[in-house]
N, C-alpha and C positions, 0 to 999 in steps of 0.2 A: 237726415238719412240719405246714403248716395246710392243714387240705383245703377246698377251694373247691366251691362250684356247679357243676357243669357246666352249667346252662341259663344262669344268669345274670353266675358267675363271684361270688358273694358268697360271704363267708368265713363257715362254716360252724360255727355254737355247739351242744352240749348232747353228745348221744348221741358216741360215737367213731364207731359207725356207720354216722352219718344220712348220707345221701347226696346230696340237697334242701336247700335253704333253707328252703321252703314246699311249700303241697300246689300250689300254682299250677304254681312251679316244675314239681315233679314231673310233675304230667299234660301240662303243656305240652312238655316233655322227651319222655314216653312215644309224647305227639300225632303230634308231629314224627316219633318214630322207625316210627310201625305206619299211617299214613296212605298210601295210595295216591298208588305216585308218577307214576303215570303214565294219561295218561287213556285208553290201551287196558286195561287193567286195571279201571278205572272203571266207563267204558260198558259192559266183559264183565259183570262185577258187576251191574249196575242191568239189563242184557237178562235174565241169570238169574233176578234177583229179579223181574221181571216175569211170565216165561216161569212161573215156577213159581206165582205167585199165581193166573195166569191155568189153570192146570192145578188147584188148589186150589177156586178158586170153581167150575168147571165140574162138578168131582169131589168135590159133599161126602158119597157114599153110599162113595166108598172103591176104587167099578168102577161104571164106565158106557162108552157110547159117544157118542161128538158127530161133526158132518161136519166138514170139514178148513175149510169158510167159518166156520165158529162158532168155530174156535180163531183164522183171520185176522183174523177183525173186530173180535176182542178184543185183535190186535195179537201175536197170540204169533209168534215168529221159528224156524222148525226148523233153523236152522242151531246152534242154540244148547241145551247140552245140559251134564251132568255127566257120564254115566256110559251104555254098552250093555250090557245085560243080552240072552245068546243063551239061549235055552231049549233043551231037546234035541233038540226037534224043529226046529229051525234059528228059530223067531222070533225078532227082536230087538224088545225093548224099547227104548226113549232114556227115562232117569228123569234127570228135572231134582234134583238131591238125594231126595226119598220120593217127589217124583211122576212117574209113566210112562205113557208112550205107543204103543201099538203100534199101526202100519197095518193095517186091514182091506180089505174090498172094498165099491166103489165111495163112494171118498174117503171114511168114514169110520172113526176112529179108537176104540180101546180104549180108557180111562183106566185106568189104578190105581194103589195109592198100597199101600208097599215099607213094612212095618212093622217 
């Protein structure tokens, strides 16, 4: 039995195991199978990544506070989050992956970053 490419359909020489033709093949295969298929998944992606640089550069001491204009202007979106962390005394944090945010009083915000 001869086993072929899956990406390209080329008949496959050396190893019994190999599964490629090439390395081309192979990432082009993998490309295709772990790429985003959809562009709500995308865009969530690319707000997060944003959301959380913009939480990074404001936060490089690890905890601070900022006003809720200073995280707008920089474009961050609060609808958009990883994770709520409740404390025991009923706080919540919203941490975008290590970085988090908890509301204070009058609009400004906690920063910190989840080690």
């Amino acid at each position: 039995m001869e086993k072929t490419c899956p990406e390209c359909g080329e008949k496959l020489r050396g190893r019994t195991d190999k599964k490629f033709c090439s390395d081309y093949c192979r990432n082009a295969h993998h490309n295709k199978a772990n790429k985003n298929t959809t562009n709500l998944i995308r865009n969530t992606n690319n707000l997060l990544r944003r959301n959380h640089r913009i939480l990074e550069e404001l936060n490089p001491n690890d905890k601070t506070s900022v006003p809720r204009t200073k995280l707008l202007s920089k474009g961050f979106d609060f609808e958009y989050f990883t994770s709520i962390y409740t404390t025991k005394t009923g706080n919540q944090y919203f941490f975008v992956y290590d970085q988090g945010y908890l509301k204070l009083e009058n609009d400004f915000y906690a920063l910190v970053r989840r080690n």
